[in-house]
PDB file of N, H, CA, C and O in Angstrom:
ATOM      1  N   UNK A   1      73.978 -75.811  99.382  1.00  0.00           N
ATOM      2  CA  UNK A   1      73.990 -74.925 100.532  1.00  0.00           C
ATOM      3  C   UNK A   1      72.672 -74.151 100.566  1.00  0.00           C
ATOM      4  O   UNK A   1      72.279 -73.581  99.548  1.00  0.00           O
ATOM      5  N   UNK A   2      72.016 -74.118 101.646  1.00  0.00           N
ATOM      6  H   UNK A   2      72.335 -74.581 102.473  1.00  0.00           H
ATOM      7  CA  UNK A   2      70.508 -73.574 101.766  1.00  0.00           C
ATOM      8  C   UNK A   2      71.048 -72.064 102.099  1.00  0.00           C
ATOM      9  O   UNK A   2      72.063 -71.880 102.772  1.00  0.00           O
ATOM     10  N   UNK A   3      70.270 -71.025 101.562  1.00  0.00           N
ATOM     11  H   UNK A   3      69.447 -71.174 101.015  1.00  0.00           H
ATOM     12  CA  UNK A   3      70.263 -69.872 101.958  1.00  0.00           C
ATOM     13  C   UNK A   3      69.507 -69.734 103.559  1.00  0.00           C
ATOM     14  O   UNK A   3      68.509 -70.183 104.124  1.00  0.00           O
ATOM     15  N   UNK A   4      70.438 -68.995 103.815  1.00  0.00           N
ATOM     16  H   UNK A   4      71.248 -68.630 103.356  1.00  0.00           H
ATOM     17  CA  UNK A   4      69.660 -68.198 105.121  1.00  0.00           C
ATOM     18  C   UNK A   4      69.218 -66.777 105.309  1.00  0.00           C
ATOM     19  O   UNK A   4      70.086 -65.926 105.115  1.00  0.00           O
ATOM     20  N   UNK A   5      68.433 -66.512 105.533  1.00  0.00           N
ATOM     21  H   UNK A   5      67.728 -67.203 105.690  1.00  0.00           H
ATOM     22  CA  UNK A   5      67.807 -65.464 106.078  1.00  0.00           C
ATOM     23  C   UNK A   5      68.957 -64.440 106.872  1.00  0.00           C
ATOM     24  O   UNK A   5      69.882 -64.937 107.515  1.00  0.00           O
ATOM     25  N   UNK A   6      68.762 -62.850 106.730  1.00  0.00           N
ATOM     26  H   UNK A   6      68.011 -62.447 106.207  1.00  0.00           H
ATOM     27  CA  UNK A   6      69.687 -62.237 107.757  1.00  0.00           C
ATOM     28  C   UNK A   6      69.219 -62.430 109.301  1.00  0.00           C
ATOM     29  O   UNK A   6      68.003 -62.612 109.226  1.00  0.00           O
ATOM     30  N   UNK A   7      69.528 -62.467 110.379  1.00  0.00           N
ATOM     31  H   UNK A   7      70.515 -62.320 110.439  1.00  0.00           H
ATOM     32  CA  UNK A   7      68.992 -62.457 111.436  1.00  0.00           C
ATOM     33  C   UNK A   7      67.848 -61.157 111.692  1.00  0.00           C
ATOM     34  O   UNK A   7      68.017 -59.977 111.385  1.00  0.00           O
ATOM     35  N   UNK A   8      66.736 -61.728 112.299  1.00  0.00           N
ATOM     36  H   UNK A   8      66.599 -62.687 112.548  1.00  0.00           H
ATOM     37  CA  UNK A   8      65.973 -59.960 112.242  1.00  0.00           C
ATOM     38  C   UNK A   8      66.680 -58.998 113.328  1.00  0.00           C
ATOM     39  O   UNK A   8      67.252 -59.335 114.365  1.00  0.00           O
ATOM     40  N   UNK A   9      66.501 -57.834 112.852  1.00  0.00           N
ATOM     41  H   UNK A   9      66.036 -57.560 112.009  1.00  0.00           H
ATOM     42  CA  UNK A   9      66.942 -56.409 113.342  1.00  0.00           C
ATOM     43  C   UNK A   9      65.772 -56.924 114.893  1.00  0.00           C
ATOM     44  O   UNK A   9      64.662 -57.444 115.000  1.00  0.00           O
ATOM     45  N   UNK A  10      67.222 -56.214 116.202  1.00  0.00           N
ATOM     46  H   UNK A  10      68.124 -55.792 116.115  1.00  0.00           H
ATOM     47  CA  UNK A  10      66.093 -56.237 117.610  1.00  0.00           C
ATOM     48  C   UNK A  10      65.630 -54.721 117.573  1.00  0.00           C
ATOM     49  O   UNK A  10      66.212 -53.698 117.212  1.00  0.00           O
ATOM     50  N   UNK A  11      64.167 -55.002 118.160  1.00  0.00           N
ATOM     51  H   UNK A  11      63.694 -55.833 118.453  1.00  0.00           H
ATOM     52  CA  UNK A  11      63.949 -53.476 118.076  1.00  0.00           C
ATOM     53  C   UNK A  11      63.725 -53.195 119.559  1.00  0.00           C
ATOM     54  O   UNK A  11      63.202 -54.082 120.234  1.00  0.00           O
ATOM     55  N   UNK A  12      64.021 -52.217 120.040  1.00  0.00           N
ATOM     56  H   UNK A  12      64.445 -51.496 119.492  1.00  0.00           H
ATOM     57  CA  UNK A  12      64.348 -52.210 121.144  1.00  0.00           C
ATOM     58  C   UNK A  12      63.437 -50.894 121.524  1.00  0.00           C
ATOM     59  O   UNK A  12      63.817 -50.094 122.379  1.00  0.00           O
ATOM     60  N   UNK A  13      62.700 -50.804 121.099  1.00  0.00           N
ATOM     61  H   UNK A  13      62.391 -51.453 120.404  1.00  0.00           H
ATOM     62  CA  UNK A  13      61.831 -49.196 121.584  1.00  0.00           C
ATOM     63  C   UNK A  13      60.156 -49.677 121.089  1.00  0.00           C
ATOM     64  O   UNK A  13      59.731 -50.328 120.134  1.00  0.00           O
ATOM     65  N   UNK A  14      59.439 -48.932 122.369  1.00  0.00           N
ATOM     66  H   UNK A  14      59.785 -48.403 123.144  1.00  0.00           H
ATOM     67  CA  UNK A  14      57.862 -49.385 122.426  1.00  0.00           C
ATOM     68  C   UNK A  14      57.092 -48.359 122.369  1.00  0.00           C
ATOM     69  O   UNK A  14      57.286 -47.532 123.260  1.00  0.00           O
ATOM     70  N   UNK A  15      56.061 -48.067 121.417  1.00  0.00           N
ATOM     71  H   UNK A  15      55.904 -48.739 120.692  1.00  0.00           H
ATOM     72  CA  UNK A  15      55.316 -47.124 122.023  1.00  0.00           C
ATOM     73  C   UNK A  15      54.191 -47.366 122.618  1.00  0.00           C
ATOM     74  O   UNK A  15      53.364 -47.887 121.869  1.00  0.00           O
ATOM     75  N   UNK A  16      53.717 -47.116 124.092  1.00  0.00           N
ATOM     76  H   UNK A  16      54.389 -46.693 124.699  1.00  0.00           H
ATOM     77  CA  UNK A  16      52.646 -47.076 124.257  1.00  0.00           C
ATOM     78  C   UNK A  16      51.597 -45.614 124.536  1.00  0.00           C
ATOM     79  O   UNK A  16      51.847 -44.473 124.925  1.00  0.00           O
ATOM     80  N   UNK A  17      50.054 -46.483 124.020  1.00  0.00           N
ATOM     81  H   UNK A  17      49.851 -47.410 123.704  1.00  0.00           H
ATOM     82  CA  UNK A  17      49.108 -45.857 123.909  1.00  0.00           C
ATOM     83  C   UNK A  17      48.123 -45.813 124.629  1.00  0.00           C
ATOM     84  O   UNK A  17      47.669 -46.937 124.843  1.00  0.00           O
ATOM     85  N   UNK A  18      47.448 -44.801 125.226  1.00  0.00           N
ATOM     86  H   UNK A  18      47.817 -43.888 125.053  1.00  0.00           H
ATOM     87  CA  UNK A  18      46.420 -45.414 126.337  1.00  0.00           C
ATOM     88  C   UNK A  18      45.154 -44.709 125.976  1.00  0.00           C
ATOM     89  O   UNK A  18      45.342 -43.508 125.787  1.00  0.00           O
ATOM     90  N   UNK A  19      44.067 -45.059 125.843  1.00  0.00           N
ATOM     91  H   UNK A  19      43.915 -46.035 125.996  1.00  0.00           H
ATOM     92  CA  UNK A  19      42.563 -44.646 125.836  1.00  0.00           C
ATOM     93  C   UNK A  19      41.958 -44.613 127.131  1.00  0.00           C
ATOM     94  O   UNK A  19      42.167 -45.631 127.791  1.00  0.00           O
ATOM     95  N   UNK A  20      41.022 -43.413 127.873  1.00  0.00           N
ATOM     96  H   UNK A  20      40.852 -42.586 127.336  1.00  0.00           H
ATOM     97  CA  UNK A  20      40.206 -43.601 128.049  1.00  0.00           C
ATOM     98  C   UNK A  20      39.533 -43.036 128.024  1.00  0.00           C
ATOM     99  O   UNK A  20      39.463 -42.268 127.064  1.00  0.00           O
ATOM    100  N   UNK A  21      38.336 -42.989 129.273  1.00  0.00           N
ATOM    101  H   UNK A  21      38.393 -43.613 130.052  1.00  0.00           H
ATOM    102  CA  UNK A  21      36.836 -42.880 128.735  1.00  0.00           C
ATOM    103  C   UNK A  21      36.946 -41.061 128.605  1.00  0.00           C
ATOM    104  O   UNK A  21      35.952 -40.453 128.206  1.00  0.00           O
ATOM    105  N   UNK A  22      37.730 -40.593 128.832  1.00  0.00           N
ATOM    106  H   UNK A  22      38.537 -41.087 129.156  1.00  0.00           H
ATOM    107  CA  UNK A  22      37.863 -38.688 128.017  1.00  0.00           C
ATOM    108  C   UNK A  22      38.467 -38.863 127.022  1.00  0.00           C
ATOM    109  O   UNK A  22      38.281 -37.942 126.226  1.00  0.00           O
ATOM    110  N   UNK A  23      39.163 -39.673 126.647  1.00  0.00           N
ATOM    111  H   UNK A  23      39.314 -40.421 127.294  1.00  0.00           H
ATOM    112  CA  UNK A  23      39.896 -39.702 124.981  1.00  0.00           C
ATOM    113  C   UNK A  23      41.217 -40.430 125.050  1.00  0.00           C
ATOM    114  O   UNK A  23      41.472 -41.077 126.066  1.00  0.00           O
ATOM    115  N   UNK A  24      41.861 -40.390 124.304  1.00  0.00           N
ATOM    116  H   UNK A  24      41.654 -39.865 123.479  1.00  0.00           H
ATOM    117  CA  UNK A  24      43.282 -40.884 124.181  1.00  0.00           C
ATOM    118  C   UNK A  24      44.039 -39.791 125.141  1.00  0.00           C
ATOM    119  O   UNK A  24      43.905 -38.570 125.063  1.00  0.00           O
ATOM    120  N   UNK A  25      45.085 -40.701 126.308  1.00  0.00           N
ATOM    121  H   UNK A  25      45.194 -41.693 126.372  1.00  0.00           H
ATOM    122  CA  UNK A  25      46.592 -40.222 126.309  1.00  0.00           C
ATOM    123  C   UNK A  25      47.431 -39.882 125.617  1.00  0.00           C
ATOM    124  O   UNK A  25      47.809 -40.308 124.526  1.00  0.00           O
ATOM    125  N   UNK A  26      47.715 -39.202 126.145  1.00  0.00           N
ATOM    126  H   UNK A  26      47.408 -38.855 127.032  1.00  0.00           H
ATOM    127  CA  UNK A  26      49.327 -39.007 125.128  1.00  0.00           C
ATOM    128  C   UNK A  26      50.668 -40.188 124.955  1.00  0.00           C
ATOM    129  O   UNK A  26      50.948 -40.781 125.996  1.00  0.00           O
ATOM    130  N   UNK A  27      51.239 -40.437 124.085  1.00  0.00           N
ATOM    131  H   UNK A  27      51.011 -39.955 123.239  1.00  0.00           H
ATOM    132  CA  UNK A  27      51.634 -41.592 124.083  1.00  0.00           C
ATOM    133  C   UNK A  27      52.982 -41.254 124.389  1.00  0.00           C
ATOM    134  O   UNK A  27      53.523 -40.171 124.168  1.00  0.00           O
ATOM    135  N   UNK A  28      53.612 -42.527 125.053  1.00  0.00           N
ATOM    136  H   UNK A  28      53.172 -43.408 125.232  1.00  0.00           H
ATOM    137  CA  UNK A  28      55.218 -42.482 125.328  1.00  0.00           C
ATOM    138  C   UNK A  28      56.111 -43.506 124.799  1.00  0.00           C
ATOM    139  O   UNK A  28      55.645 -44.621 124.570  1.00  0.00           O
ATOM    140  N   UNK A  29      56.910 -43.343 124.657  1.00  0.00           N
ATOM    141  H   UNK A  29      57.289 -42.437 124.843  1.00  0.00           H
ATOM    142  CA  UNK A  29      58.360 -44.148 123.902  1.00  0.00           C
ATOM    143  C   UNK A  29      58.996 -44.566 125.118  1.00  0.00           C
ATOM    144  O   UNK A  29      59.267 -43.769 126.016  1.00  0.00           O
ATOM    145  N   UNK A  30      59.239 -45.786 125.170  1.00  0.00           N
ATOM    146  H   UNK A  30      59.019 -46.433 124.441  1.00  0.00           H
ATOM    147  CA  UNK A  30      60.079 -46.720 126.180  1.00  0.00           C
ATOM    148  C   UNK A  30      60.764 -47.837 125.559  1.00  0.00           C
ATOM    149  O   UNK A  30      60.414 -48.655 124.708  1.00  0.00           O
ATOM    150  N   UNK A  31      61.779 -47.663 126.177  1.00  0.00           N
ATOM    151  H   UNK A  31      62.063 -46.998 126.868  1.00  0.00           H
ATOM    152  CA  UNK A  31      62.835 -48.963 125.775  1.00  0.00           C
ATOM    153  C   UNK A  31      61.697 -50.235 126.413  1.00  0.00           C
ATOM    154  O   UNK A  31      60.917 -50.289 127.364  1.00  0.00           O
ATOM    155  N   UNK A  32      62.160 -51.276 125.179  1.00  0.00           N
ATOM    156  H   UNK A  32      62.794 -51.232 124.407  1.00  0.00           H
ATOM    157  CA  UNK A  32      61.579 -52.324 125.260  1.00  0.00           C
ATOM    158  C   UNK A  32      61.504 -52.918 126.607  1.00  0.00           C
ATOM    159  O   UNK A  32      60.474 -53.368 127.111  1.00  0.00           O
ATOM    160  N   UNK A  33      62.580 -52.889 127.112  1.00  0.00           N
ATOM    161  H   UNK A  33      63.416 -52.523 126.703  1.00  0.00           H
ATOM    162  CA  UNK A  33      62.439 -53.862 128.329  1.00  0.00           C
ATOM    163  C   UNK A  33      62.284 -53.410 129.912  1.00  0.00           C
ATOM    164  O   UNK A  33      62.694 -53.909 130.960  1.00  0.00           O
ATOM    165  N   UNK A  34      61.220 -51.811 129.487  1.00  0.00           N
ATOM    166  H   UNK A  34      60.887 -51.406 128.635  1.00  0.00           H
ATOM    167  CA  UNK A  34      60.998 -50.950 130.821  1.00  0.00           C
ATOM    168  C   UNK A  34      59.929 -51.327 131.620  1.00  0.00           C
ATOM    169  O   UNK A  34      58.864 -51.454 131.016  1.00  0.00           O
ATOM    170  N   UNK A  35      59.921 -51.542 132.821  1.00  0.00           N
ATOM    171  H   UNK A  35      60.786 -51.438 133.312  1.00  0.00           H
ATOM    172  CA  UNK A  35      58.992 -52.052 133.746  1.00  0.00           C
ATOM    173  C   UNK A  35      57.746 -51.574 133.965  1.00  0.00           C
ATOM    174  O   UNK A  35      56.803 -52.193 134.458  1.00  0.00           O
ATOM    175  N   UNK A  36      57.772 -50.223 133.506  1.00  0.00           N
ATOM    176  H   UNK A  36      58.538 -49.720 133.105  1.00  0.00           H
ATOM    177  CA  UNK A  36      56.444 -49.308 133.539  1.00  0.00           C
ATOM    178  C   UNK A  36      55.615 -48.961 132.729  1.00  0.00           C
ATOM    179  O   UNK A  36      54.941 -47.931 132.760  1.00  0.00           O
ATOM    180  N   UNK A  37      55.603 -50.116 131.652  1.00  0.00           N
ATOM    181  H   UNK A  37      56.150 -50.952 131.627  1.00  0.00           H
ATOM    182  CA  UNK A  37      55.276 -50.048 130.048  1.00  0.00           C
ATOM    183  C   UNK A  37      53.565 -50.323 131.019  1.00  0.00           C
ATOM    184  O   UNK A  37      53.491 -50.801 132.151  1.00  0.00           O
ATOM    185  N   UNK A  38      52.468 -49.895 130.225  1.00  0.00           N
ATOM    186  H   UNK A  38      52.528 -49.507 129.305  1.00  0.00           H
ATOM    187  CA  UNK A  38      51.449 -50.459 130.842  1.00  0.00           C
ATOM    188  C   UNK A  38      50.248 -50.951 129.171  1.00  0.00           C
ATOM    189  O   UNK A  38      50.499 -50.495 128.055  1.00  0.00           O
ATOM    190  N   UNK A  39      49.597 -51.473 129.323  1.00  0.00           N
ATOM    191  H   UNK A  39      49.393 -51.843 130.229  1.00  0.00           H
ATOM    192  CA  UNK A  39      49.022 -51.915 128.378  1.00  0.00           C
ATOM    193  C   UNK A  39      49.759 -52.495 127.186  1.00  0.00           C
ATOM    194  O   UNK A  39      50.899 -52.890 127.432  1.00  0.00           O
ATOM    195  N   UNK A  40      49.318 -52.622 125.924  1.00  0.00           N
ATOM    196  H   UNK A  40      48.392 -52.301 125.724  1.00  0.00           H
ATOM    197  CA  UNK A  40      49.809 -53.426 124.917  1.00  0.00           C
ATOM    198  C   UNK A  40      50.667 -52.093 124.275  1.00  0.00           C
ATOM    199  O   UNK A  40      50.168 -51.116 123.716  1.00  0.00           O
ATOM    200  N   UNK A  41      51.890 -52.322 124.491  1.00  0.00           N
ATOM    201  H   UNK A  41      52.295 -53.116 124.945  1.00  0.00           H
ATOM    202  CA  UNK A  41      52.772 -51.678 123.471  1.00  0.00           C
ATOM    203  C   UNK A  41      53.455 -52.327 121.913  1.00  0.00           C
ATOM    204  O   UNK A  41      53.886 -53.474 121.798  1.00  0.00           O
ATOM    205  N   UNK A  42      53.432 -51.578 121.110  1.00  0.00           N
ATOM    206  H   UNK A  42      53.081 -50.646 121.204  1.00  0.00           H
ATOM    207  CA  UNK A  42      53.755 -51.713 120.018  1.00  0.00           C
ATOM    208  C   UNK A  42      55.021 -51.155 119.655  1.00  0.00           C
ATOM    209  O   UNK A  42      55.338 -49.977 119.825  1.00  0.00           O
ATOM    210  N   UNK A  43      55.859 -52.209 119.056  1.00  0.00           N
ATOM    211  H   UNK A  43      55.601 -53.166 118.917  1.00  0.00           H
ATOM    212  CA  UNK A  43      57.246 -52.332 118.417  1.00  0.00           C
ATOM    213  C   UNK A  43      57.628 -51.023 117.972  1.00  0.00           C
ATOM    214  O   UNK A  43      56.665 -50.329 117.646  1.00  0.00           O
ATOM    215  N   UNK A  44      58.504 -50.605 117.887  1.00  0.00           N
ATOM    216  H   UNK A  44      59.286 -51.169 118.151  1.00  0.00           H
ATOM    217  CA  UNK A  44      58.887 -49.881 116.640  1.00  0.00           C
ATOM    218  C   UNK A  44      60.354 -49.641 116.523  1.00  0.00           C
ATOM    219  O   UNK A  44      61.001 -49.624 117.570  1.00  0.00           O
ATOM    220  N   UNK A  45      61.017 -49.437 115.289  1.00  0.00           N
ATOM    221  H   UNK A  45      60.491 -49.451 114.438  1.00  0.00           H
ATOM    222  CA  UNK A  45      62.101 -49.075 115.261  1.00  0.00           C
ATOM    223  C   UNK A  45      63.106 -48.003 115.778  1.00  0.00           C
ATOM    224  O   UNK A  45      62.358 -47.353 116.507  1.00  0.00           O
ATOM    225  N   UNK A  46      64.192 -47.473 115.854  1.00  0.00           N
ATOM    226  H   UNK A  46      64.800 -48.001 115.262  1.00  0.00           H
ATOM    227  CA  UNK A  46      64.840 -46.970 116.454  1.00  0.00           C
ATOM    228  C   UNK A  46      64.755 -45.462 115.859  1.00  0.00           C
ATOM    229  O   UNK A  46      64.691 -44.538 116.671  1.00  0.00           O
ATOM    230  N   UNK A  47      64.752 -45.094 114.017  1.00  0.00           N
ATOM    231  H   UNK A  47      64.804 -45.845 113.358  1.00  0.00           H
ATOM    232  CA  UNK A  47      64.322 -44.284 112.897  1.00  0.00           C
ATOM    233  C   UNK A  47      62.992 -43.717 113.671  1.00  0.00           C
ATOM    234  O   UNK A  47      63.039 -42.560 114.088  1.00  0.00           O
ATOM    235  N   UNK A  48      61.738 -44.543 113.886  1.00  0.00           N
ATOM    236  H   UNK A  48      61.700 -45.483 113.547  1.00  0.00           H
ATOM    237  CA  UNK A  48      60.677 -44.516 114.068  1.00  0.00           C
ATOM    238  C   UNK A  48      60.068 -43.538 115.479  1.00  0.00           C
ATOM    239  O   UNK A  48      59.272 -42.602 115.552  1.00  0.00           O
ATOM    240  N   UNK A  49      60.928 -44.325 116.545  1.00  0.00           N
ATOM    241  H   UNK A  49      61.574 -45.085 116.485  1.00  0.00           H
ATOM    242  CA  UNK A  49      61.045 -43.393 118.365  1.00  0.00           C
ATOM    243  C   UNK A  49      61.440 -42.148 117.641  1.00  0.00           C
ATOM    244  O   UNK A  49      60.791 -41.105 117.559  1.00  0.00           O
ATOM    245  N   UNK A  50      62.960 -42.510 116.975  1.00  0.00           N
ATOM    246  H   UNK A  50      63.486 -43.357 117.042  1.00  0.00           H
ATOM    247  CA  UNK A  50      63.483 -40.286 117.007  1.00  0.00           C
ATOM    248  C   UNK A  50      62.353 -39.888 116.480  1.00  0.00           C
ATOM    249  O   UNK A  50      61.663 -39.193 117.226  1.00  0.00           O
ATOM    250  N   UNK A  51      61.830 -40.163 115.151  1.00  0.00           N
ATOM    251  H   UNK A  51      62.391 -40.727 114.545  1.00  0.00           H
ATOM    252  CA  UNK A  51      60.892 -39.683 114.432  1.00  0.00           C
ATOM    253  C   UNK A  51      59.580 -38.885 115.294  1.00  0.00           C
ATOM    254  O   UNK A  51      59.152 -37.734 115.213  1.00  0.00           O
ATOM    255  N   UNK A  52      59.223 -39.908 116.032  1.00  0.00           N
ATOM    256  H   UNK A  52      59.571 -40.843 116.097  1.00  0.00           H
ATOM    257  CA  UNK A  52      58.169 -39.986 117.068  1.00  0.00           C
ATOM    258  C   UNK A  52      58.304 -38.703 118.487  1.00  0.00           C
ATOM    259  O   UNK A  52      57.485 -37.901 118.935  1.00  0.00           O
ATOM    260  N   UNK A  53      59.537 -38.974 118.798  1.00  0.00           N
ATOM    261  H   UNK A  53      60.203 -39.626 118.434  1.00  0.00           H
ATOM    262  CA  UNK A  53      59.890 -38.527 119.831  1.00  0.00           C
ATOM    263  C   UNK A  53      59.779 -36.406 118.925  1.00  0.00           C
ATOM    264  O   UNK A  53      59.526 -35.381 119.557  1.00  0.00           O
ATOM    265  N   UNK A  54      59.910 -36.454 118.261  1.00  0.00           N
ATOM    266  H   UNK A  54      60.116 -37.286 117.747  1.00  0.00           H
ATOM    267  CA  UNK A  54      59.990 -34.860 117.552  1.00  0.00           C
ATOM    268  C   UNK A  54      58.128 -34.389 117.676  1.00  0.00           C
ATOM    269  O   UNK A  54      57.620 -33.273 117.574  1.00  0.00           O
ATOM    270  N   UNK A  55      57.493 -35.698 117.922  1.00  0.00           N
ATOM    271  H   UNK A  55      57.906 -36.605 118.005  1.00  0.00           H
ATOM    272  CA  UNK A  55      55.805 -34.348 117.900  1.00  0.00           C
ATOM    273  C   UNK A  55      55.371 -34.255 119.563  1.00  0.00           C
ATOM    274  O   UNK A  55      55.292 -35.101 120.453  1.00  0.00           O
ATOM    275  N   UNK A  56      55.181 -33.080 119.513  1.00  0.00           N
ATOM    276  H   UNK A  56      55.245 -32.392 118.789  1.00  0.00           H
ATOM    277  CA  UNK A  56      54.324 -32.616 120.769  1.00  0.00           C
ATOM    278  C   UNK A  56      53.432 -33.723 121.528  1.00  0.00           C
ATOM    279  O   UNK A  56      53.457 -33.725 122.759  1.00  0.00           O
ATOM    280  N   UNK A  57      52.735 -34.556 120.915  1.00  0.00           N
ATOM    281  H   UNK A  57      52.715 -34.554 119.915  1.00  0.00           H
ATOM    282  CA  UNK A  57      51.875 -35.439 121.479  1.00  0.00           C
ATOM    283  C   UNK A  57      52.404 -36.638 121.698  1.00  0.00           C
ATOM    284  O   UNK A  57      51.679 -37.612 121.899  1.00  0.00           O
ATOM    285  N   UNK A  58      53.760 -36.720 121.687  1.00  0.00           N
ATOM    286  H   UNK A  58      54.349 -35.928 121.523  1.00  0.00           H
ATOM    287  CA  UNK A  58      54.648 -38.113 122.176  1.00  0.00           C
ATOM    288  C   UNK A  58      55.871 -37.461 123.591  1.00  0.00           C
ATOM    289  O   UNK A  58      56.726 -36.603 123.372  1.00  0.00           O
ATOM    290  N   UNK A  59      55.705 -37.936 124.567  1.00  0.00           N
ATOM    291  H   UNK A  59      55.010 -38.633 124.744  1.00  0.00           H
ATOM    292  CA  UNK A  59      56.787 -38.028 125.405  1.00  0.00           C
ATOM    293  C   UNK A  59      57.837 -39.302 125.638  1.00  0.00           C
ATOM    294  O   UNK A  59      57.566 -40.495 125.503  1.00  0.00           O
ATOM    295  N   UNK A  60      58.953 -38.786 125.979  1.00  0.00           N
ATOM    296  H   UNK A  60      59.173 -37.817 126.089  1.00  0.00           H
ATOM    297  CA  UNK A  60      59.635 -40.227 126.481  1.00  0.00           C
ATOM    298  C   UNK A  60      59.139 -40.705 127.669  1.00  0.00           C
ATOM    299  O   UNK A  60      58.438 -39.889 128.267  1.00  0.00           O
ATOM    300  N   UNK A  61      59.281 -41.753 128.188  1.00  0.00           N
ATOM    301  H   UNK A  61      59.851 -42.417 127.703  1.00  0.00           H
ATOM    302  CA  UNK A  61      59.155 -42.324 129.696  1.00  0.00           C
ATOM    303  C   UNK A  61      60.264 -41.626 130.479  1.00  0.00           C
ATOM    304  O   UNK A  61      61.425 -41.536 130.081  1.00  0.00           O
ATOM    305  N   UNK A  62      59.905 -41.255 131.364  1.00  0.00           N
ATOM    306  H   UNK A  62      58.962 -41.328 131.687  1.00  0.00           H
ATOM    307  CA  UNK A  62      61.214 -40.466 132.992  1.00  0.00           C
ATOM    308  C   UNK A  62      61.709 -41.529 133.572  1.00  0.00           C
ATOM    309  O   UNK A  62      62.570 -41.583 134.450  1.00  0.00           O
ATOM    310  N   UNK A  63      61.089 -42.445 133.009  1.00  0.00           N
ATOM    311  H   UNK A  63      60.389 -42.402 132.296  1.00  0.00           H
ATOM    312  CA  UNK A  63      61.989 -43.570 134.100  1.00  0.00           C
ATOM    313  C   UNK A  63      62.948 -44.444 133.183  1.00  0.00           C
ATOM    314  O   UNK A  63      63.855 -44.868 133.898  1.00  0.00           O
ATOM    315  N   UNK A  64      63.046 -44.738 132.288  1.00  0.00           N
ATOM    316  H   UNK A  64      62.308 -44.394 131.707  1.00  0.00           H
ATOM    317  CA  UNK A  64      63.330 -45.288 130.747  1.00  0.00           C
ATOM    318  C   UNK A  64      64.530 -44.780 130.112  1.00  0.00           C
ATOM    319  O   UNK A  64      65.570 -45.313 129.727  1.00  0.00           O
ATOM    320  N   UNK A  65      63.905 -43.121 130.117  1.00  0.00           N
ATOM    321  H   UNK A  65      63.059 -42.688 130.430  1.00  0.00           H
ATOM    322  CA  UNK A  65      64.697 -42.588 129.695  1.00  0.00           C
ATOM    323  C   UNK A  65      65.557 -43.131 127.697  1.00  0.00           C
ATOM    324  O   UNK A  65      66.725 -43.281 127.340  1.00  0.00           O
ATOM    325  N   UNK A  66      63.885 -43.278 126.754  1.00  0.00           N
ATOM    326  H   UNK A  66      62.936 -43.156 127.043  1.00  0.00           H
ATOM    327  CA  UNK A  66      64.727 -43.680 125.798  1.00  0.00           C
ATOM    328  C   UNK A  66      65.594 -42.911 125.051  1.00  0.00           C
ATOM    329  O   UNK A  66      66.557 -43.368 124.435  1.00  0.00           O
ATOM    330  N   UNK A  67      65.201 -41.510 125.104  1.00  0.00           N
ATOM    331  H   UNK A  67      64.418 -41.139 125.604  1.00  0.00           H
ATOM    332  CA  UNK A  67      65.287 -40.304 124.274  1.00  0.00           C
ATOM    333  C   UNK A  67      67.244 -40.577 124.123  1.00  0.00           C
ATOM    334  O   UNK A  67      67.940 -40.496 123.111  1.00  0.00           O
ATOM    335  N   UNK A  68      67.615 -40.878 125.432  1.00  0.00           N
ATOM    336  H   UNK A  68      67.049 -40.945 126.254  1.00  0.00           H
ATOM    337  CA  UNK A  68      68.988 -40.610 125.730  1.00  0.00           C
ATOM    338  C   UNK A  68      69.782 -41.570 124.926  1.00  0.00           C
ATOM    339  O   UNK A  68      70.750 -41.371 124.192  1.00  0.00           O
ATOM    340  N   UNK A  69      69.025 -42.867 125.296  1.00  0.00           N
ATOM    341  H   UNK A  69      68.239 -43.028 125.892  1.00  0.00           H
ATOM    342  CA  UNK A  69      69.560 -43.685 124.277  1.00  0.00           C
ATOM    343  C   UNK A  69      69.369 -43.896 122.615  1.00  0.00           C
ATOM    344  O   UNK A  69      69.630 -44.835 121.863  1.00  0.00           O
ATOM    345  N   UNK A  70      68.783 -42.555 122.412  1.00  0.00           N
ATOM    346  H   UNK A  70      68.571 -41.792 123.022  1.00  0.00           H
ATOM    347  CA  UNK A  70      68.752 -42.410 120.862  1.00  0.00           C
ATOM    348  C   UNK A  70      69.782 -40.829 120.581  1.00  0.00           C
ATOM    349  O   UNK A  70      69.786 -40.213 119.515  1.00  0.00           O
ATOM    350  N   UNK A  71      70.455 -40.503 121.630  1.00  0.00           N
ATOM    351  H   UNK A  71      70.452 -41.005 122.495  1.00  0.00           H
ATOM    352  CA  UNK A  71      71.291 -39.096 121.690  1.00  0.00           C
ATOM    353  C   UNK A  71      70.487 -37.935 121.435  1.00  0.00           C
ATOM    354  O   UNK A  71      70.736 -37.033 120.635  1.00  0.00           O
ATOM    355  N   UNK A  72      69.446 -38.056 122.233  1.00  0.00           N
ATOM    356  H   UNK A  72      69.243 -38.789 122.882  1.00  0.00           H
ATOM    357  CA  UNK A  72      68.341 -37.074 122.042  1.00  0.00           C
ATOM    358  C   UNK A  72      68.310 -36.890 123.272  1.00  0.00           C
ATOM    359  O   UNK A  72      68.388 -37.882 123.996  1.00  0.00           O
ATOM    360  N   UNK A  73      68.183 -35.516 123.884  1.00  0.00           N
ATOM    361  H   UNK A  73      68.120 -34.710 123.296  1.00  0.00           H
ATOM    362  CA  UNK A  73      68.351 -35.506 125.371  1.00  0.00           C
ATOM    363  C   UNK A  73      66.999 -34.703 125.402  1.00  0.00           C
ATOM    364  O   UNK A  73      66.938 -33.909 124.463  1.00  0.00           O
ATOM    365  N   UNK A  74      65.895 -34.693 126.229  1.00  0.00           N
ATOM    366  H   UNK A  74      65.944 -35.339 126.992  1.00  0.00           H
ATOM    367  CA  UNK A  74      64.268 -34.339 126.050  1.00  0.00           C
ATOM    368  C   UNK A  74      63.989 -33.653 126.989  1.00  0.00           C
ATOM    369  O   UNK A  74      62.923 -33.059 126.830  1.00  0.00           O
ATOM    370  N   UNK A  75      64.820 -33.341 128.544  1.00  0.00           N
ATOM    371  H   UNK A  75      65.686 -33.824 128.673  1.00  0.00           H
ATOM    372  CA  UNK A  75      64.056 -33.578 129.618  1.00  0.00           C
ATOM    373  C   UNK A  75      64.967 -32.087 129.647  1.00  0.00           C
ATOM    374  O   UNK A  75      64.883 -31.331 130.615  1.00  0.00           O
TER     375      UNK A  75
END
């Protein structure tokens, strides 16, 4: 009998980051599969958003709304 692997964990929350030519944006947390994600967002875990979502220089998305789906209400 071959071992299997656990299935991987879905991660379901993105952060994106935006640069420009005055400096970095402030970055936002969006559920993975939000339409208004813009540039290359990066994965992260669910631990990771709450984590995230607690500093001043991270917002959730208003349209997304991930905060809620981590029982974090932001707005």
């Amino acid at each position: 009998m071959a071992y299997r692997l656990p299935p991987a964990r879905r991660t379901t929350f993105v952060v994106q980051r935006k640069r420009t030519p005055a400096g970095p944006e402030p970055a936002f947390i969006h559920l993975a599969h939000c339409s208004m994600i813009e540039g290359t967002p990066h994965r992260i875990r669910p631990d990771e958003a709450r984590a995230a979502l607690t500093d001043p220089a991270v917002a959730p998305c208003t349209f997304c709304r991930p905060d809620t789906g981590l029982g974090i209400d932001l707005a």
